[in-house]
C-alpha positions as a printed Julia matrix, in Angstrom:
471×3 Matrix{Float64}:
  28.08  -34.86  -10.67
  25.57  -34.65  -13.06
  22.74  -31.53  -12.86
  18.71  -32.55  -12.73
  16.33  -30.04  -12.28
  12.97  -30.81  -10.67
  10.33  -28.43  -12.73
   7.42  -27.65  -11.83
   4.69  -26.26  -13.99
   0.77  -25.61  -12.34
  -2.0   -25.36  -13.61
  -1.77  -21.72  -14.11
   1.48  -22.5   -16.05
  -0.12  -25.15  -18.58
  -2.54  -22.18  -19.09
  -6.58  -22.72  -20.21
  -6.84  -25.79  -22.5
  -3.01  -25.42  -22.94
  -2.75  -22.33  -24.22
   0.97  -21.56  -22.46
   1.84  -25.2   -23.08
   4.82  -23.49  -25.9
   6.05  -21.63  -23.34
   6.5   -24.72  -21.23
   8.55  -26.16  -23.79
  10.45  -23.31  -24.05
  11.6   -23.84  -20.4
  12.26  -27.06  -20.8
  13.98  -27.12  -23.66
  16.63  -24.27  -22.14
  16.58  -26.45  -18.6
  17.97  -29.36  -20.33
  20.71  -27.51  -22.11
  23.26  -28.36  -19.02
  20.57  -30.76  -17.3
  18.37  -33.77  -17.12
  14.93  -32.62  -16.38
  12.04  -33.87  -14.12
   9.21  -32.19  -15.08
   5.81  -32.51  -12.54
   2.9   -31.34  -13.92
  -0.78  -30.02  -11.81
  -4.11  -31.05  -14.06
  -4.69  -28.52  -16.53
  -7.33  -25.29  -16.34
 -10.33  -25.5   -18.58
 -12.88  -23.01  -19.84
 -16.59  -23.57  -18.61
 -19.34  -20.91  -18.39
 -17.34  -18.23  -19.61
 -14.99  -18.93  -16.59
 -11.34  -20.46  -15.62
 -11.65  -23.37  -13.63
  -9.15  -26.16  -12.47
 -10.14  -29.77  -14.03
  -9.31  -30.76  -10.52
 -12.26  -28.44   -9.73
 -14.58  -30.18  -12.23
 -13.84  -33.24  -11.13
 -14.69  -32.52   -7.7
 -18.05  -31.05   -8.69
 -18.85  -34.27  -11.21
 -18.27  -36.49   -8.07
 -20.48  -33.89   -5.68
 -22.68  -35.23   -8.74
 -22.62  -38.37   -8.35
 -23.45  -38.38   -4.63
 -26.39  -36.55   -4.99
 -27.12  -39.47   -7.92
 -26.52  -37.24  -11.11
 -25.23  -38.85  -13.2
 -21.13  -37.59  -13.68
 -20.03  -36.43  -17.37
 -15.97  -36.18  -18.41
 -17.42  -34.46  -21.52
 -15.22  -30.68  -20.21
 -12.53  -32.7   -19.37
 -12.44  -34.55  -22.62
 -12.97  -31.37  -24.59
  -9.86  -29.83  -22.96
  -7.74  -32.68  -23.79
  -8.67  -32.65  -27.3
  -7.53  -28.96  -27.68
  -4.28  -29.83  -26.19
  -3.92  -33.11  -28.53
  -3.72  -30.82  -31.08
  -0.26  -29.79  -29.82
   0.48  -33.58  -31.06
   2.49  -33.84  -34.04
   0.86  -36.71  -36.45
   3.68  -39.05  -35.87
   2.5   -38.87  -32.09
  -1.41  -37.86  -32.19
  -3.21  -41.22  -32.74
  -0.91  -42.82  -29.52
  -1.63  -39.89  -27.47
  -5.31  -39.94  -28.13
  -5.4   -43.62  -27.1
  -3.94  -42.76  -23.85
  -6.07  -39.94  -23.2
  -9.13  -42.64  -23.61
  -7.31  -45.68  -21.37
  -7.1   -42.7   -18.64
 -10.05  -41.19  -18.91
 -12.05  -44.71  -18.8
 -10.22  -45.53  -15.36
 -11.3   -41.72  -14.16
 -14.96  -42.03  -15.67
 -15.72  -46.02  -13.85
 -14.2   -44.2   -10.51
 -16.88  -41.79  -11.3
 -19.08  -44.65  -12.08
 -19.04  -46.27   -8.97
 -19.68  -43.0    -7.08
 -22.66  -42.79   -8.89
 -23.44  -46.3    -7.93
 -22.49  -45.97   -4.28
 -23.42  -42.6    -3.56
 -19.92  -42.06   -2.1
 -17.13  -39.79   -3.76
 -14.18  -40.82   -1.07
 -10.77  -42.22   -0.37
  -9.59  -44.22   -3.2
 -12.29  -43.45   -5.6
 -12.34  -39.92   -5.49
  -8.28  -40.22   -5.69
  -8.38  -42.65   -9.21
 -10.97  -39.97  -10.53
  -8.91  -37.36  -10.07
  -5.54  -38.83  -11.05
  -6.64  -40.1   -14.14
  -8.38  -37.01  -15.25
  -5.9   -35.0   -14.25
  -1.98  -35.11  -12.87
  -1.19  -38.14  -14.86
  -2.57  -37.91  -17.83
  -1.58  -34.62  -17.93
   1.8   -35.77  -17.45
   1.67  -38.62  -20.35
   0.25  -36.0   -22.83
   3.31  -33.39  -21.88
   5.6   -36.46  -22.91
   4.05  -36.49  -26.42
   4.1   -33.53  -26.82
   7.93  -32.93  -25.64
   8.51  -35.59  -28.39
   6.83  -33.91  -31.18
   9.32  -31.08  -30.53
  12.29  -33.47  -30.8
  12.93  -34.13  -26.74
  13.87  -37.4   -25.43
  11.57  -37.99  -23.01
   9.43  -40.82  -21.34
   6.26  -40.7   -18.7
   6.27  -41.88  -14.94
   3.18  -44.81  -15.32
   1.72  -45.43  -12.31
   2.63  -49.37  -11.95
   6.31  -47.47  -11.4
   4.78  -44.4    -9.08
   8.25  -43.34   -7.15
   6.22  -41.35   -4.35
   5.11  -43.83   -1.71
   3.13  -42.59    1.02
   0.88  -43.51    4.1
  -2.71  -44.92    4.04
  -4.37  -41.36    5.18
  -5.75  -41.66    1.76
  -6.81  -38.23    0.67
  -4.69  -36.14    2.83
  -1.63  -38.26    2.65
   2.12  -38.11    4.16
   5.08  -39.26    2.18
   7.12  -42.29    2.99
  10.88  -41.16    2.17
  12.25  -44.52    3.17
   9.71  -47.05    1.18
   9.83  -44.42   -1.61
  13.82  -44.89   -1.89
  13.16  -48.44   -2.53
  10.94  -48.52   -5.53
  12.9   -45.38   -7.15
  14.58  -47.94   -9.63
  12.82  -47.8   -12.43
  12.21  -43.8   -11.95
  16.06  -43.23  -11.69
  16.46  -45.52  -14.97
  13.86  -43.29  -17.03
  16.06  -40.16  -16.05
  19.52  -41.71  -16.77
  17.92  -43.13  -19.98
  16.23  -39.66  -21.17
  16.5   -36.2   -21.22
  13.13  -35.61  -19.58
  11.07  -37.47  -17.31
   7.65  -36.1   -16.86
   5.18  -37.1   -14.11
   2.12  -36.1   -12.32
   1.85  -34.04   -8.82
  -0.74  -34.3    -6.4
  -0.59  -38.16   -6.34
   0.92  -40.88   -4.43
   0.55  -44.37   -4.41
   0.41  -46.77   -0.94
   3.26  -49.6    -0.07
   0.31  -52.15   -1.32
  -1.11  -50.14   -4.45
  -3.79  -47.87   -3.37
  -4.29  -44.69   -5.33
  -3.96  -41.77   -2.56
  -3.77  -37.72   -2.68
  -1.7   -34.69   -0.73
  -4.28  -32.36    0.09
  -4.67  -29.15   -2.72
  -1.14  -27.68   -3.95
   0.38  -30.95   -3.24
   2.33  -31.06   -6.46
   4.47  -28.44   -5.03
   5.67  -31.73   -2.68
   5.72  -33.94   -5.38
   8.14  -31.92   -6.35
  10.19  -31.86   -3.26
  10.03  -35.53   -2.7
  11.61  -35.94   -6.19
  14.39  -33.71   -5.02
  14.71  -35.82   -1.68
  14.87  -38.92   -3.59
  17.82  -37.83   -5.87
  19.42  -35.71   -4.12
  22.51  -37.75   -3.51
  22.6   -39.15   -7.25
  22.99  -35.69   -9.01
  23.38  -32.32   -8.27
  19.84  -31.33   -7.55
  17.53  -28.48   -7.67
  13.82  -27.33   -7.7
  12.41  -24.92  -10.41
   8.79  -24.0   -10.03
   7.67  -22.12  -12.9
   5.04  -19.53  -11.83
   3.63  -16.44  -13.27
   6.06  -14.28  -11.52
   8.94  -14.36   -9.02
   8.23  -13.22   -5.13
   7.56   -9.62   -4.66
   6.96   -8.42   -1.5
   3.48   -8.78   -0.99
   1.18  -10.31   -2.78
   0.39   -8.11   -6.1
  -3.72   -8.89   -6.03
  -3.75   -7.42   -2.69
  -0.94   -4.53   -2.79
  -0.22   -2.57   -6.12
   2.38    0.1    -5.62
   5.5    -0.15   -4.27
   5.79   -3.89   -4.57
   9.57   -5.07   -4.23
  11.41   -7.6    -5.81
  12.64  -10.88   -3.0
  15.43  -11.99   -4.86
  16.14  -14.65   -1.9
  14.88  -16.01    1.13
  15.38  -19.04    3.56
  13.98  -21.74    3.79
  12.26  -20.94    7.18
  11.34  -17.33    5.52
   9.78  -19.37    2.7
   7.88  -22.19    4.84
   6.18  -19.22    7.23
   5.2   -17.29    3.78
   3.42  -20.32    3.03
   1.74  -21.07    6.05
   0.4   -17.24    6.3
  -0.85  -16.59    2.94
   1.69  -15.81    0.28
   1.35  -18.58   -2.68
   5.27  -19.21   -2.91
   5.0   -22.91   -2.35
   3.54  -25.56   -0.32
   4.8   -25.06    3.04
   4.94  -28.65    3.6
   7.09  -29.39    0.77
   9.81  -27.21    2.71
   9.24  -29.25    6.11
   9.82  -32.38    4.37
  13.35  -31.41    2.75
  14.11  -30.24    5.98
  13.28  -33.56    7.73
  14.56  -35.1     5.47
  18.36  -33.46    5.89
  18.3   -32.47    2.56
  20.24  -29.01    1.55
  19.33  -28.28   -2.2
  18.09  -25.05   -4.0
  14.8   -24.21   -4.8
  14.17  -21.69   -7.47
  11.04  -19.48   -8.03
  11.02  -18.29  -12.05
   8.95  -16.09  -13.66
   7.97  -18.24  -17.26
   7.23  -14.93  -18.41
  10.7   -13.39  -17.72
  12.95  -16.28  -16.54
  16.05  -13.91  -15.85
  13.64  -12.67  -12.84
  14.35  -15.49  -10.36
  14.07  -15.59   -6.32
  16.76  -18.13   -4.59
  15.4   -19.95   -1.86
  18.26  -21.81    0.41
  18.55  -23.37    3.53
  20.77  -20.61    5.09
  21.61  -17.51    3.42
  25.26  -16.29    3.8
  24.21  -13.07    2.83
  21.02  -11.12    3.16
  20.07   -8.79    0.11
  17.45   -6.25    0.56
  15.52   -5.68    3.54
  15.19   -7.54    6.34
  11.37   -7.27    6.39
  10.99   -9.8     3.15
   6.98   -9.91    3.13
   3.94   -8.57    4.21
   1.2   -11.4     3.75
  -2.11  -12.13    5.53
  -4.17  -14.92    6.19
  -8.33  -15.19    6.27
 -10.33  -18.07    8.39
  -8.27  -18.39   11.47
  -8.67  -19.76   14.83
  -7.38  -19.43   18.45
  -7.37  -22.31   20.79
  -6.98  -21.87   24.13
  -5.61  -24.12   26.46
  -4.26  -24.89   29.5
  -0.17  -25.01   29.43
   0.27  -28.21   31.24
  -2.1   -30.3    28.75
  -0.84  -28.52   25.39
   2.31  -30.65   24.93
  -0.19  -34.09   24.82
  -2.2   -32.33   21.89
   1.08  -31.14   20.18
   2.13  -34.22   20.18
  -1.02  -35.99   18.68
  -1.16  -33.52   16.55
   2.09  -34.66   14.58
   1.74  -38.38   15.1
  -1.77  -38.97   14.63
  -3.04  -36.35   12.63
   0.33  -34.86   10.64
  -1.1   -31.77   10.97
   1.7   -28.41   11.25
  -0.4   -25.54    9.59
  -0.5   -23.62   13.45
   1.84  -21.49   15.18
   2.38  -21.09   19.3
   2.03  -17.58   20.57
   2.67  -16.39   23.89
   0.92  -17.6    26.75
  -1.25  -15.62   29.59
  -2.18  -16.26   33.1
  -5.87  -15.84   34.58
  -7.06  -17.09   37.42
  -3.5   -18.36   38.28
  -3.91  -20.66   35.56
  -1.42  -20.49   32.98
  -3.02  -20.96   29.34
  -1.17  -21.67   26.22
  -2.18  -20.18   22.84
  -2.14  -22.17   19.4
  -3.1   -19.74   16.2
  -4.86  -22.18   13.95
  -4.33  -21.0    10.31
  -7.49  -23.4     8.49
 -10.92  -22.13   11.16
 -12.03  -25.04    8.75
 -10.14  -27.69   10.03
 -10.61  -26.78   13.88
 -14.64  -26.49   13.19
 -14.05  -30.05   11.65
 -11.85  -31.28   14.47
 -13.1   -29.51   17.53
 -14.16  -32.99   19.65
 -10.65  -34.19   18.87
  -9.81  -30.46   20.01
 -11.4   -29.88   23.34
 -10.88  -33.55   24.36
  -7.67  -32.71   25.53
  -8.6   -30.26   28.4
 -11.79  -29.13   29.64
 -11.5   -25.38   30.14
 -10.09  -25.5    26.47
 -11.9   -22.63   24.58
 -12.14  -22.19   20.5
 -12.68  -18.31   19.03
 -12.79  -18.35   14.89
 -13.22  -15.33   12.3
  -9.44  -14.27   13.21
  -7.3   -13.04   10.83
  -3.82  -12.32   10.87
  -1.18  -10.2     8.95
   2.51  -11.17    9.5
   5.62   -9.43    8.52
   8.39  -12.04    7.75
  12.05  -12.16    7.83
  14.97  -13.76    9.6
  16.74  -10.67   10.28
  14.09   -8.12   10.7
  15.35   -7.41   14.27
  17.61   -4.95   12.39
  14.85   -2.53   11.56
  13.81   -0.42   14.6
  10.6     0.02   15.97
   9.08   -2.32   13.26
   6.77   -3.26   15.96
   5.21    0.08   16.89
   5.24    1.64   13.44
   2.88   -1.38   11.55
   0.18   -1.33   14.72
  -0.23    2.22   15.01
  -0.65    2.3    11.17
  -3.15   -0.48   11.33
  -4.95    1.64   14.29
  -5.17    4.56   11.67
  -6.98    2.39    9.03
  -9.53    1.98   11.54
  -9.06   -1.56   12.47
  -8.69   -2.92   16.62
  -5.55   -4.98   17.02
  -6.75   -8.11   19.12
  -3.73   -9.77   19.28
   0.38   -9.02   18.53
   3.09  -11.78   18.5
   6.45  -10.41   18.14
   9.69  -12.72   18.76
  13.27  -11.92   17.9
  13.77  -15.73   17.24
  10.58  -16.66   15.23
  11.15  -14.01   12.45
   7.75  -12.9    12.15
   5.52  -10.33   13.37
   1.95  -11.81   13.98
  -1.27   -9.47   14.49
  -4.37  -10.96   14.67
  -7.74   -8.77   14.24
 -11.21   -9.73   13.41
 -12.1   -11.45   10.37
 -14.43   -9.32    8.97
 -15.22   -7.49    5.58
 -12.02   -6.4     3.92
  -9.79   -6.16    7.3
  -7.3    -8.37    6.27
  -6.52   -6.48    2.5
  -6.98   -3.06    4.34
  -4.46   -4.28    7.05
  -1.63   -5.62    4.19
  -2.16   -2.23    2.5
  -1.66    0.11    5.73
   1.31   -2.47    6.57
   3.01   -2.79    3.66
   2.95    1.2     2.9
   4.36    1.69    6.14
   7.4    -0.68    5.75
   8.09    0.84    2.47
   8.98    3.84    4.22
  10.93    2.66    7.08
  14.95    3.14    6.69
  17.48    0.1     7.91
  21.3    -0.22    8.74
């Protein structure tokens, strides 16, 4: 069976204005040595004020703009576009500009009609940015990939693989109806080397422009590996600026170690409690979706420094405690056990909403109360109605944080437990609340969100574990 690799390169890996765009084809052009290539590209970083900003970010702000009737410019987002044109060869250049305008024009009348509506939502707010950005990036990498001699072809959106639901700007994707409008997709990447596409964007059953919510090209890139899974031998390369080290290197910056594999469950919970691996939701889909296929995090930098991310791992390497992350702007909601399975289960079906964990329950009163850790306070502040409906003693407390040691097999390392909270009782900090499960493979403490408690609290942990000895 053939090989395909699913790459995917961020923002921070197209660089400002391009300028790590020749590493990119570096990586692509050593990917495609033994395989055909998908590449997914995030909307490139810009320069504006002296500072590094997403496009995705200007765009945003340009239709704030035009809500508040100012009158929205593409002028930085043009500018950054022609500094990357000039990665064009002249063979290519004139083509590629013309596609930068015939996207930009779609972006700037979404923009338009903000302006003219006051009204920067659903599927104008989703054309803005997918013109501007993710796609047109995408068709821009393709001319460029050919002015170094690639075979390749962009994704256009009249043949947009990734079909999802109607929740417009927070969208889910729709594996089966996404199967069955693949053919033209699967023809470009039996018919090229590379394929190149934009993340972050999906496209309805009926043809409405729609959006995963930020980081959504990391599942982009999963539902690529979902779709051809079964066609060729499949894996998922996301190119970042370094593999996974043990905590994350902004926060700690001594003793950091190497994660040279990890589950797919260690992986997802990373996610979901701080550490930017990858989307968490991009694991739960390949897991719904049956799917067994490697994902690989590689450092563009240093691509012999890889971390292996599998389903099941026959064999652990290193130890057991994999990471130390944290997470800021976290809720607890309280509620009574006998009404918590109706919300859990509105909670996937209506909402398709996962980004919480269950932690033990308590009794007062008599009355048995369920707790569910909320890891976005800015979601539950947005959704608390929908929230409280669901029982009346329900009760919502926010500025939580929470540091979690991960790892399926950290049972193995004694008194794990004891040693992290009495070191996080040295730094000064009150432990409010401690989670600890054999069978979830995390360690949860929760403590006040407050000041720098959550970096102090990754520090004291992560020194701690560095010292702790395992069988």
């Amino acid at each position: 069976m053939t090989n395909l690799i699913v790459a995917k390169f961020g923002g921070s890996a197209i660089g400002r204005n391009g300028e790590t765009i020749p590493k990119i084809i570096q990586r692509i052009l050593d990917l495609r040595v033994d395989s055909k290539v998908i590449a997914v590209f995030s909307a490139p970083l810009t320069v504006h004020n002296e500072k590094k900003r997403s496009l995705t970010d200007v765009i945003l702000e340009q239709g704030k703009n035009a809500e508040n009737g100012i009158k929205p410019s593409l002028d930085i987002v043009r500018s950054t576009y022609q500094k990357i044109l000039e990665m064009v060869d002249e063979n290519n250049r004139e083509k590629c500009k013309k596609t930068i305008d015939f996207h930009l024009e779609k972006a700037q009348k979404a923009l338009d009609e903000a302006f003219n509506n006051k009204e920067f939502v659903n599927e104008v707010r989703s054309k803005a940015l997918a013109f501007s950005g993710e796609i047109l990036m995408s068709h821009v990498m393709a001319y460029i990939l050919r002015s170094n001699g690639i075979k390749t072809e962009a994704v256009e959106f009249k043949d947009w693989p990734i079909i999802t639901d109607h929740n417009i700007e927070f969208t889910n994707f729709l594996a089966v109806e996404s199967r069955e409008r693949m053919d033209k997709v699967a023809e470009l990447v039996e018919n090229n080397q590379v394929i190149t596409i934009g993340g972050f964007i999906g496209k309805t059953v009926d043809g409405i422009t729609t959006t995963y919510e930020r980081g959504g090209s990391d599942r982009t890139a999963a539902d690529l590996g979902i779709l051809f899974h079964k066609k060729y031998e499949t894996s998922i390369d996301f190119e970042k600026d370094s593999a996974v080290v043990s905590a994350d290197p902004k926060v700690v910056d001594s003793k950091l170690r190497e994660v040279v594999q990890l589950s797919y469950n260690e992986a997802r919970l990373a996610g979901m409690f701080g550490m930017k691996i990858l989307d968490p939701i991009a694991i739960k889909e390949i897991v719904e979706n049956g799917v067994d296929m490697p994902i690989i995090i590689t450092n563009m930098k240093n691509p012999e420094k890889i971390t292996i991310i599998k389903r099941n791992l026959q064999e652990q390497k290193g130890h057991p405690i994999k990471i130390v992350t944290g997470k800021k702007n976290c809720a607890i909601f309280r509620i009574e056990t006998n009404s918590i399975q109706r919300l859990l289960t509105s909670l996937e079906k209506d909402k398709h909403y996962s980004e919480f964990v269950i932690l033990s329950p308590f009794t007062k009163d008599g009355i048995e109360f369920s707790r569910i850790l909320f890891l976005d306070g800015e979601y539950v502040k947005r959704n608390e109605k929908y929230l409280l409906a669901f029982d009346s003693l329900a009760t919502i407390t926010y500025n939580r944080g929470v540091i979690t040691l991960i790892g399926d097999e950290m049972w193995r390392v004694q008194q794990v437990a004891s040693r992290t909270s009495a070191k996080i009782g040295e730094s000064g900090l009150n432990i409010l609340n401690m989670d600890a499960q054999e069978e979830t493979s995390r360690i949860i403490i929760v403590v006040e969100d407050s000041h720098d408690n959550i970096t102090k609290a990754i520090k004291a942990v992560h020194q701690e574990i560095s010292k702790i000895n395992f069988i």
